[in-house]
BALOBA-1460 file (C-alpha; in Angstrom, 3 decimals):
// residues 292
<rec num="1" residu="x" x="0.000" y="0.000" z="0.000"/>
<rec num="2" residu="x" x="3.173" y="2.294" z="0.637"/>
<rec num="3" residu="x" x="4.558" y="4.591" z="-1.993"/>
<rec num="4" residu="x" x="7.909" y="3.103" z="0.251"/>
<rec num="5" residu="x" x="8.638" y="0.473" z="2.900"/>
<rec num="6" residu="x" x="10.419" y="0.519" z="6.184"/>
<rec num="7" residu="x" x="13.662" y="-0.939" z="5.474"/>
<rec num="8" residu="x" x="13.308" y="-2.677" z="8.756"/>
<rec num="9" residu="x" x="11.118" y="-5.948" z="8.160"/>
<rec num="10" residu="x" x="10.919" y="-6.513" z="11.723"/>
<rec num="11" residu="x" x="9.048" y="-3.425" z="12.571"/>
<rec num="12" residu="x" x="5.469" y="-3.489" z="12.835"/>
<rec num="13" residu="x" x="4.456" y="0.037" z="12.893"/>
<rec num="14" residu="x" x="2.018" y="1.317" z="15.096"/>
<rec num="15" residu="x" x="0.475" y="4.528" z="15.461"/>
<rec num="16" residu="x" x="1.028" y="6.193" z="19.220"/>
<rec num="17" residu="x" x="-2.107" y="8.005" z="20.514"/>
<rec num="18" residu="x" x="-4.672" y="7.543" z="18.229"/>
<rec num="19" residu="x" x="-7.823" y="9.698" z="19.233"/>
<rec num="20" residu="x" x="-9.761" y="8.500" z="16.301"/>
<rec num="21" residu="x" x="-11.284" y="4.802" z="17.341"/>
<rec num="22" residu="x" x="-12.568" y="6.764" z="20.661"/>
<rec num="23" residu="x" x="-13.967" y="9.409" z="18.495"/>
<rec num="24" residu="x" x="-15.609" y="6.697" z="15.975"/>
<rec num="25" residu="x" x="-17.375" y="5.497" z="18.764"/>
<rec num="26" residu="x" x="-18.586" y="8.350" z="19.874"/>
<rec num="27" residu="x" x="-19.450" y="8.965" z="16.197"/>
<rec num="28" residu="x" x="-21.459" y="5.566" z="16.220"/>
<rec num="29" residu="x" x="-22.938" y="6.015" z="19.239"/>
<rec num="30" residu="x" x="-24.288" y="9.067" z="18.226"/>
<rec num="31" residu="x" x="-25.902" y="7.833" z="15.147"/>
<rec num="32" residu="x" x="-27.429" y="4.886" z="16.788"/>
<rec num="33" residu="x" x="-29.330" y="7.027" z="19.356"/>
<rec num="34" residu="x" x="-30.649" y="9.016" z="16.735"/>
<rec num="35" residu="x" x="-31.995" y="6.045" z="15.134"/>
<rec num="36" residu="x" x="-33.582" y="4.323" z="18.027"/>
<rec num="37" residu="x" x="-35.047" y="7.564" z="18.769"/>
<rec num="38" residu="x" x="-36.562" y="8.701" z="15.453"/>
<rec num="39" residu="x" x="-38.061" y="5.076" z="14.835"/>
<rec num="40" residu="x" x="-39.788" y="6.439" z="18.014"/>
<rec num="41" residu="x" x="-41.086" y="9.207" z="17.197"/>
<rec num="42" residu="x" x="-38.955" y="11.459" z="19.049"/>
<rec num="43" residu="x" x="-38.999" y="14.671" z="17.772"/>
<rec num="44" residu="x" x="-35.400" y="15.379" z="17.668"/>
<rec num="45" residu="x" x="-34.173" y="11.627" z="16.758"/>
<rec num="46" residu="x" x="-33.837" y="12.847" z="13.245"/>
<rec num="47" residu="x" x="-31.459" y="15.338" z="13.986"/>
<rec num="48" residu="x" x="-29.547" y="13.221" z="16.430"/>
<rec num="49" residu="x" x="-29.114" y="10.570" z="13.266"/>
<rec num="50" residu="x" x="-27.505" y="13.582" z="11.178"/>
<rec num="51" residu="x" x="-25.508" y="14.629" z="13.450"/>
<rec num="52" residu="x" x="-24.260" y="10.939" z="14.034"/>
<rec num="53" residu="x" x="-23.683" y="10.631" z="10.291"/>
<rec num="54" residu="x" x="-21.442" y="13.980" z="10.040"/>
<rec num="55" residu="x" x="-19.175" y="12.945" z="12.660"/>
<rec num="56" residu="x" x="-18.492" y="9.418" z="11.542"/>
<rec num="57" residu="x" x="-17.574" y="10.866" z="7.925"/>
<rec num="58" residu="x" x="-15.434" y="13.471" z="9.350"/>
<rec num="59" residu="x" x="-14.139" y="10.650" z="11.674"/>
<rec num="60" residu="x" x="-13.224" y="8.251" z="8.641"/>
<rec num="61" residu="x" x="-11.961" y="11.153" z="6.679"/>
<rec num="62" residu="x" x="-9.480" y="12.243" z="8.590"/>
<rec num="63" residu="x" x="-8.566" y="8.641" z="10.447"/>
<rec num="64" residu="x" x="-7.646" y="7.542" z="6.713"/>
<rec num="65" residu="x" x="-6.056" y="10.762" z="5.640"/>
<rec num="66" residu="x" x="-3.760" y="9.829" z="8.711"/>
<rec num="67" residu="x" x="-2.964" y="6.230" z="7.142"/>
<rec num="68" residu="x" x="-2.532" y="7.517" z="3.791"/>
<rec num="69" residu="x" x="0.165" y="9.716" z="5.219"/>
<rec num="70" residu="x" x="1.826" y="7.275" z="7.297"/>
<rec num="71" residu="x" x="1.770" y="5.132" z="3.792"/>
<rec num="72" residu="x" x="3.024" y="7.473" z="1.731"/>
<rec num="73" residu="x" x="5.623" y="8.613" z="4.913"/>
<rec num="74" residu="x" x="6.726" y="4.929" z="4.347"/>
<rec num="75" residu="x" x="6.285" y="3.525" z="7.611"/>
<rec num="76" residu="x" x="4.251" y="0.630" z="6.550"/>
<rec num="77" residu="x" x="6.772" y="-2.918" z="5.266"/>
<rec num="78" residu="x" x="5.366" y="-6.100" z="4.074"/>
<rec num="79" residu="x" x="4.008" y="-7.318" z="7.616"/>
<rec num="80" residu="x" x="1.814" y="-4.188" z="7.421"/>
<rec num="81" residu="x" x="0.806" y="-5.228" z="3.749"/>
<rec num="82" residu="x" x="-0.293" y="-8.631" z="4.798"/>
<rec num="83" residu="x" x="-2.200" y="-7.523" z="8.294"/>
<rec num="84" residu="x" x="-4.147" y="-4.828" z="5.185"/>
<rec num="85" residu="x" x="-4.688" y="-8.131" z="3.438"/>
<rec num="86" residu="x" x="-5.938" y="-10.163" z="6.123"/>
<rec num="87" residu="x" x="-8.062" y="-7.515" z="7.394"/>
<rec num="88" residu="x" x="-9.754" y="-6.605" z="3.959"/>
<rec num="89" residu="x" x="-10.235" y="-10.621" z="3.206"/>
<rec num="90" residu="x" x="-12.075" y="-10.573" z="6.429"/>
<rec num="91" residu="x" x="-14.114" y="-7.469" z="5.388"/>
<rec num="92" residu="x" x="-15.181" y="-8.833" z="2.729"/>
<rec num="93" residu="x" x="-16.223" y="-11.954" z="4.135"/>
<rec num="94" residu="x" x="-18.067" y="-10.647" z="6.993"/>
<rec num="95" residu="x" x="-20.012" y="-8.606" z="3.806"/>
<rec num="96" residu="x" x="-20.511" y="-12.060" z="2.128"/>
<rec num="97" residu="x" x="-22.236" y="-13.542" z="5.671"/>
<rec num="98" residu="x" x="-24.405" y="-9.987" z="5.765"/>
<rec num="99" residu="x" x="-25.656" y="-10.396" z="2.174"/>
<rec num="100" residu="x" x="-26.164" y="-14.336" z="2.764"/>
<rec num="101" residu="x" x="-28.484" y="-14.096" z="5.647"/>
<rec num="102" residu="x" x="-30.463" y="-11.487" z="3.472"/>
<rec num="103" residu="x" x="-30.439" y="-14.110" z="0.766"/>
<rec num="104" residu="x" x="-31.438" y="-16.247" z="2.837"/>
<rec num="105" residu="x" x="-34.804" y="-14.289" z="4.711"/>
<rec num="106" residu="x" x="-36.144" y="-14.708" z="0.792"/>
<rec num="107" residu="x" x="-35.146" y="-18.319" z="0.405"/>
<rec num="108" residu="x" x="-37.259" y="-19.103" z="3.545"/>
<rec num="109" residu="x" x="-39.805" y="-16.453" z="2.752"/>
<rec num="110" residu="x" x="-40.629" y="-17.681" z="-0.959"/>
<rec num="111" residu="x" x="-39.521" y="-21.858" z="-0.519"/>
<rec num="112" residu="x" x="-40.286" y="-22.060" z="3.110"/>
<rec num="113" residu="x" x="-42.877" y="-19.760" z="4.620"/>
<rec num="114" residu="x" x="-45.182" y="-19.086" z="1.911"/>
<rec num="115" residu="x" x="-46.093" y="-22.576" z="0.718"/>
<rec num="116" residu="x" x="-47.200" y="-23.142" z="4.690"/>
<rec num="117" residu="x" x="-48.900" y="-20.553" z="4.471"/>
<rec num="118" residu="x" x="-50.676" y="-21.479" z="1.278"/>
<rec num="119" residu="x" x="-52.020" y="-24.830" z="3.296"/>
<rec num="120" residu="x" x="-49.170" y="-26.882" z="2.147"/>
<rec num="121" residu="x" x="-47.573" y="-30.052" z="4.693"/>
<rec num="122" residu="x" x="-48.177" y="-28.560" z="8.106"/>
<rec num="123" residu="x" x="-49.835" y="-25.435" z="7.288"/>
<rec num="124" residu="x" x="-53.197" y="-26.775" z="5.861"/>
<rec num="125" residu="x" x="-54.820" y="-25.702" z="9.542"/>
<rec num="126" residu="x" x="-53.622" y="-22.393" z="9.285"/>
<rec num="127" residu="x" x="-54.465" y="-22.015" z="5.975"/>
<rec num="128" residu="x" x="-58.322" y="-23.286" z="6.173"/>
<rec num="129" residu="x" x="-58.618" y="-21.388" z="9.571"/>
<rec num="130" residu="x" x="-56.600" y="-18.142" z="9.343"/>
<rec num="131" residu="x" x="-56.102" y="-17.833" z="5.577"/>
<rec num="132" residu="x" x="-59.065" y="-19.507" z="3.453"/>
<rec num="133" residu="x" x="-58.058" y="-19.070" z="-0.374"/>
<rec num="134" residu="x" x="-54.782" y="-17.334" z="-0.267"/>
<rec num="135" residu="x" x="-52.493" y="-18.444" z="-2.995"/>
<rec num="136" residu="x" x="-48.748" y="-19.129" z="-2.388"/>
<rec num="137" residu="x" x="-47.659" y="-17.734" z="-5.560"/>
<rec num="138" residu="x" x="-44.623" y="-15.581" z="-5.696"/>
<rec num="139" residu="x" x="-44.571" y="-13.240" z="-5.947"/>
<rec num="140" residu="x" x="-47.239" y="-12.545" z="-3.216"/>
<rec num="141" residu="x" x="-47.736" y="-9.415" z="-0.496"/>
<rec num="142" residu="x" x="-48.096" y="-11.912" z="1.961"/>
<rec num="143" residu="x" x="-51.926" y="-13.310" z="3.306"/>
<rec num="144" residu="x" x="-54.145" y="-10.009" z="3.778"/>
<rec num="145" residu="x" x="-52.444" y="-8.639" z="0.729"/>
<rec num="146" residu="x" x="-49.825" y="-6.028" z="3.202"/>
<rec num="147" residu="x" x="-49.458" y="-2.706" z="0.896"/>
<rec num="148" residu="x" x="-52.364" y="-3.879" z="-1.865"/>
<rec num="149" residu="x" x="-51.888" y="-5.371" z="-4.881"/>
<rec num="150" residu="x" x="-48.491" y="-4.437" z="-6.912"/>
<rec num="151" residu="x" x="-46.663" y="-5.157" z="-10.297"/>
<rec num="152" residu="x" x="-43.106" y="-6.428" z="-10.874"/>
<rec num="153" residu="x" x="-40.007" y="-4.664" z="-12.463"/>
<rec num="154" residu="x" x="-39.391" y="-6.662" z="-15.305"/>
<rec num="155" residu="x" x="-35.948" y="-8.287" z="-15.278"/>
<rec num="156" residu="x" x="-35.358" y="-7.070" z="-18.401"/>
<rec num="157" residu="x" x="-35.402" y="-3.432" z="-18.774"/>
<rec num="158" residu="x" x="-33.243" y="-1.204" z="-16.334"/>
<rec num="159" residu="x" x="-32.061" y="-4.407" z="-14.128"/>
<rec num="160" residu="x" x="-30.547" y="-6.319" z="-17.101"/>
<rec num="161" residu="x" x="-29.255" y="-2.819" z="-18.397"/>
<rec num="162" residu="x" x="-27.644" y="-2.099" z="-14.412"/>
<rec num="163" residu="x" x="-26.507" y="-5.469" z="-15.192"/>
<rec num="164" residu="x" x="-24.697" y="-4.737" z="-17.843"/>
<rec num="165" residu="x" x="-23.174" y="-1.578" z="-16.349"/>
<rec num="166" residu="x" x="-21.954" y="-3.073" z="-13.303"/>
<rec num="167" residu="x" x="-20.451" y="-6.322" z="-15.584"/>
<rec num="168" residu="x" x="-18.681" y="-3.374" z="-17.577"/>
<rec num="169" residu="x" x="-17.235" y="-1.875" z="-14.991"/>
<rec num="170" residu="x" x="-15.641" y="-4.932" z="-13.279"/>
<rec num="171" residu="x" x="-13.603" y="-5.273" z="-16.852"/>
<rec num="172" residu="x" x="-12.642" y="-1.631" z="-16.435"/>
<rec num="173" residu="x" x="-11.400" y="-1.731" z="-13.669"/>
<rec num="174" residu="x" x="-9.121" y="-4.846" z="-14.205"/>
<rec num="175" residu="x" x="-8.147" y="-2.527" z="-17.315"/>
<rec num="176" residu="x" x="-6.973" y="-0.054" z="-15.038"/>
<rec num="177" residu="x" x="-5.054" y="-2.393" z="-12.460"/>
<rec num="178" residu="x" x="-3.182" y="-4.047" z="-15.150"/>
<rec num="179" residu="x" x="-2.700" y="-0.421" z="-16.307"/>
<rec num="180" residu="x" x="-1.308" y="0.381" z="-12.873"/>
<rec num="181" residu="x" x="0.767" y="-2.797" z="-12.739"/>
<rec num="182" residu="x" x="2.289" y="-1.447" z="-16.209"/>
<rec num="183" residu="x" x="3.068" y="2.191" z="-15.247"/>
<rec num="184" residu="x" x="0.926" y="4.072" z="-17.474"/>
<rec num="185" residu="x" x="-0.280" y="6.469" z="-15.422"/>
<rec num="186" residu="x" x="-2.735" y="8.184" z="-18.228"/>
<rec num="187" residu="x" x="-4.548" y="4.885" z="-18.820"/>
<rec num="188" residu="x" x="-4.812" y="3.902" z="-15.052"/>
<rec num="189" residu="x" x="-6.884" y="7.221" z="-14.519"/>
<rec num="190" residu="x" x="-8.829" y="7.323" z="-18.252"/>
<rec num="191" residu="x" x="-9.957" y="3.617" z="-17.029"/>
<rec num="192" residu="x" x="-10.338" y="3.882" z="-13.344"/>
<rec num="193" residu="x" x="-12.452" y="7.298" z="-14.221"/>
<rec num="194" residu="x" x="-14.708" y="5.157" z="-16.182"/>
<rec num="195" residu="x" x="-15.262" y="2.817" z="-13.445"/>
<rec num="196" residu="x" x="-16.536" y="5.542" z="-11.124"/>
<rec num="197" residu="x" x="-19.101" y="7.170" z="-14.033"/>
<rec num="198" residu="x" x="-20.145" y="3.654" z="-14.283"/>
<rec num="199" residu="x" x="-20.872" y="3.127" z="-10.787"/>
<rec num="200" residu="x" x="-22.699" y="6.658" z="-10.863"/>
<rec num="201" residu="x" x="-24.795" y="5.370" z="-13.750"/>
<rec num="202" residu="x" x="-26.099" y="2.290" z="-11.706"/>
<rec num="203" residu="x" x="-26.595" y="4.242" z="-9.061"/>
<rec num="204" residu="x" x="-28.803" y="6.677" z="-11.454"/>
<rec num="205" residu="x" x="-30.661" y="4.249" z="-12.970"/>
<rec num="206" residu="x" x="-31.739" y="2.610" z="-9.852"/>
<rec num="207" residu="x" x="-32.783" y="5.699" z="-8.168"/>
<rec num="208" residu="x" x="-34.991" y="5.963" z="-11.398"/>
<rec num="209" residu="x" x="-36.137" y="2.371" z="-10.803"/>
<rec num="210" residu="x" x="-37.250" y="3.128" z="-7.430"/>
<rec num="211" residu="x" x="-39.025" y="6.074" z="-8.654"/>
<rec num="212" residu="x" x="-41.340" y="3.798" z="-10.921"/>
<rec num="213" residu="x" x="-41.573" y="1.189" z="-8.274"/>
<rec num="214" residu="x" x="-43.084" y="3.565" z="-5.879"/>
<rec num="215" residu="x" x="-45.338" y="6.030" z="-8.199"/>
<rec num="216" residu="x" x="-46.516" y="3.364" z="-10.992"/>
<rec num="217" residu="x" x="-46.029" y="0.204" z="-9.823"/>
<rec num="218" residu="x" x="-47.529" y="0.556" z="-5.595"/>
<rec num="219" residu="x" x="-44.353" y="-1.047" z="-5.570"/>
<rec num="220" residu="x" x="-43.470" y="0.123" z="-1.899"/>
<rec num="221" residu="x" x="-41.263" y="-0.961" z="1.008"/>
<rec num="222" residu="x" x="-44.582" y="-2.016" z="2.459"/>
<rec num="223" residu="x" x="-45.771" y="-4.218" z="-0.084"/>
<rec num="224" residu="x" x="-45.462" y="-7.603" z="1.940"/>
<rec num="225" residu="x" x="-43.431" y="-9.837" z="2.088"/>
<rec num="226" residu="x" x="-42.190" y="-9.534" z="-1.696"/>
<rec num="227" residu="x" x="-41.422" y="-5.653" z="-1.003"/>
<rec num="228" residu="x" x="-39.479" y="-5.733" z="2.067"/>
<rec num="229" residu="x" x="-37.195" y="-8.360" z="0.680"/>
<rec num="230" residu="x" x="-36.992" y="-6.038" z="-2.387"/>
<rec num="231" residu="x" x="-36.043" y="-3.313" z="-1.026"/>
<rec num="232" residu="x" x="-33.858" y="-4.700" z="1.890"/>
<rec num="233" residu="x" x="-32.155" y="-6.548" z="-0.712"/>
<rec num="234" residu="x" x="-31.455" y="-4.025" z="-3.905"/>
<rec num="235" residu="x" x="-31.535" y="-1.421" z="-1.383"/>
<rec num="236" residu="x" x="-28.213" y="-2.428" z="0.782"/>
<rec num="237" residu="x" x="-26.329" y="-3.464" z="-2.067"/>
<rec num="238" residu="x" x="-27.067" y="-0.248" z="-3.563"/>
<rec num="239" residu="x" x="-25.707" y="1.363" z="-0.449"/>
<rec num="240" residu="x" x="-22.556" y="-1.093" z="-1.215"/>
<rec num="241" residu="x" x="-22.618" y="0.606" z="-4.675"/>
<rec num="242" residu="x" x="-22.358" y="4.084" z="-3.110"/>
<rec num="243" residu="x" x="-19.732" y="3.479" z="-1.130"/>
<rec num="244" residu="x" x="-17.754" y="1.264" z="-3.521"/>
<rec num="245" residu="x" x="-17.749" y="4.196" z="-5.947"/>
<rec num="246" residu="x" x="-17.025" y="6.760" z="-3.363"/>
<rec num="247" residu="x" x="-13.715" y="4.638" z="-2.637"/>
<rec num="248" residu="x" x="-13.059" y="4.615" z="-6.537"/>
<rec num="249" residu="x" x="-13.329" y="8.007" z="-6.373"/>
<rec num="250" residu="x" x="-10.451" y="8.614" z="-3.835"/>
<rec num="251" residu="x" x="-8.348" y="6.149" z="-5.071"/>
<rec num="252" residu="x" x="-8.871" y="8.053" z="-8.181"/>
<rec num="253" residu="x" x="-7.159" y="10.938" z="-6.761"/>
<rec num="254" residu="x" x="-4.631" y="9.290" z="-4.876"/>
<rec num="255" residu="x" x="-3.592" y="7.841" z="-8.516"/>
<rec num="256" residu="x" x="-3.936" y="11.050" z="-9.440"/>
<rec num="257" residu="x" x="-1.435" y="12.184" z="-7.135"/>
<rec num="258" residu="x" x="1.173" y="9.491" z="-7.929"/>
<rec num="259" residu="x" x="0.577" y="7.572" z="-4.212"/>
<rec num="260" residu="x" x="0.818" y="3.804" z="-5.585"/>
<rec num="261" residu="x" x="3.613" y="2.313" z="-7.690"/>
<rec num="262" residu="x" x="3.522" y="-1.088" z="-10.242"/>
<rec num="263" residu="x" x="4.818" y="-3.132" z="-7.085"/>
<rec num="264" residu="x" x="2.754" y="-1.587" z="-4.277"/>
<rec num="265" residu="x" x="-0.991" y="-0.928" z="-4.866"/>
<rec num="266" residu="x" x="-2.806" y="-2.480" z="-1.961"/>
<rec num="267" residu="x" x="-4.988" y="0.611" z="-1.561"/>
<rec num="268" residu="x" x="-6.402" y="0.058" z="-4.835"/>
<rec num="269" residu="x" x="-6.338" y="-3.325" z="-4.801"/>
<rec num="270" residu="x" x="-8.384" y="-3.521" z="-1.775"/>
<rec num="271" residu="x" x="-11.128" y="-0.895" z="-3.582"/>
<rec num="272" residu="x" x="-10.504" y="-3.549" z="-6.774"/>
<rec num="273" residu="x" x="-11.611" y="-6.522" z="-4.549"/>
<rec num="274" residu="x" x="-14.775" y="-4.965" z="-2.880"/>
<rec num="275" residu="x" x="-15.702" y="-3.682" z="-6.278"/>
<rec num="276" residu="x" x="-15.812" y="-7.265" z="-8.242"/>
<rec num="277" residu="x" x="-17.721" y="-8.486" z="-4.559"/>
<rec num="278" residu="x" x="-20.109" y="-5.971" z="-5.297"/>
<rec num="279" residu="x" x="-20.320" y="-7.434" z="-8.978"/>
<rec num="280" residu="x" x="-20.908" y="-10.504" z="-7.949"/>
<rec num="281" residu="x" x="-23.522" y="-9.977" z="-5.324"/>
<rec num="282" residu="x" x="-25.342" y="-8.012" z="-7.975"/>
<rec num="283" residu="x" x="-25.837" y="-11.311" z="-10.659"/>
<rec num="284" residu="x" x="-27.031" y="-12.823" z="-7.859"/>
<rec num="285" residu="x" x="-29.393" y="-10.722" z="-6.948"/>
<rec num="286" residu="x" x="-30.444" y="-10.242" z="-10.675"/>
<rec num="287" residu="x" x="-31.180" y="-13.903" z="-10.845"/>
<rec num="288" residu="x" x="-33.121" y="-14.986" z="-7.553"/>
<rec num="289" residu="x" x="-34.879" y="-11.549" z="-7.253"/>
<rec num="290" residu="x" x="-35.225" y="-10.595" z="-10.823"/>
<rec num="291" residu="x" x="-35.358" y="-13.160" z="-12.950"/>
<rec num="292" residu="x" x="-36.766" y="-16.344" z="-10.498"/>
């Protein structure tokens, strides 16, 4: 990740007086209180949550601002490199477990739940009792019809084109490592620049999506069963898409400003990694929400 390494390999720098986890608490603390308190309809909960949400981007600013100077400083060697590596491999898979139990609230929802529901095995009580002539087809608001009835977004329009877009931008992106890798300079930041207006194209096009969920299509977070796991899933991995291309965007910069040589990138390798998990999570959801 270093522009330079410690010529001591058995150095493991660390930073001396460090205000910034205490303050990222804080920061998260903060936030969370807001939260709690505007889903209770406390009347300044909402401006506890902003507040929250300044201070942990100030926080994070200016806690990785000090890394990228103690990078570029060259106090980091190749332990530091692999405890960045370890950590971001654990990252990452701590996102795969948060986007797999997600995954799998609609597995149980649409295989599990709903066919019980419908008066299948067990649930043929609870269906002739509770819910007399509901249909288990998916996808379904749930018995009582929660939010009214509702129409699909069909696969493919915009969520084959976002698809395509996010597909695209996973090959530029490998364009611009090997770039990297080669020393060119003008194409690392002509293809890493495309990756970033592609993320902010997806992004586009799904706030659009939204937009016709919500005003044509009674599409709503409260459409049942089928909307909540909609919206909890596109919605999050959108928010993974935000961030993703807000971390493009300052490694763009830090390219920019000549921070990472051929032989050490981590920075933007770690921004590369998260980016193709983001891909990846994507096709999935495309398939089991889209197209199944």
């Amino acid at each position: 990740m270093a522009q330079a390494e410690s010529p001591d390999a058995n150095i493991y720098f660390v930073p001396h007086h460090s205000k910034w986890p205490f303050v990222g608490s804080v920061s998260m603390f903060v936030t969370m209180l807001g939260v709690a308190s505007w889903l209770n309809d406390l009347s300044w909960g909402m401006w506890v949550f902003y507040a929250g949400v300044v201070m942990l981007c100030a926080t994070l600013f200016m806690w990785f601002g000090d890394v990228i100077r103690e990078s570029v400083a060259g106090h980091y060697n190749r332990q530091v490199d692999v405890s960045f590596r370890m950590g971001m491999v654990w990252f990452i898979f701590s996102e795969v477990m948060f986007f797999a139990a997600f995954f799998g609230a609609l597995f149980y929802a649409r295989t599990l739940a709903l066919p019980w529901l419908g008066g299948e095995g067990d649930g043929v009580m609870t269906n002739s009792l509770l819910w007399e002539g509901f249909s288990a087809a998916w996808p379904s608001a749930g018995p009582g019809q929660v939010g009214g009835q509702f129409q699909t977004i069909p696969a493919w329009g915009l969520p084959l084109l976002n698809t395509l877009i996010l597909l695209t931008s996973g090959i530029t992106i490998t364009i611009a490592h090997h770039a990297l890798k080669a020393g060119n300079r003008k194409q690392l930041l002509i293809w890493l620049g495309a990756t970033v207006l592609l993320g902010c194209t997806f992004l586009f096009f799904q706030a659009e999506e939204y937009v016709h969920a919500y005003k044509e299509l009674n599409l709503t977070l409260g459409s049942g069963i089928y909307g909540s796991t909609f919206f909890m899933l596109t919605g999050f991995h959108g928010l993974h898409v935000t961030l993703g291309t807000i971390m493009l965007l300052i490694i763009w910069f830090r390219c920019a400003k000549g921070h990472f040589t051929k032989d050490n990138h981590f920075g933007f390798e770690a921004v590369a990694w998260y980016w193709h998990f983001v891909d990846v999570v994507w096709l999935g959801l495309f398939l089991f929400v889209y197209v199944l």
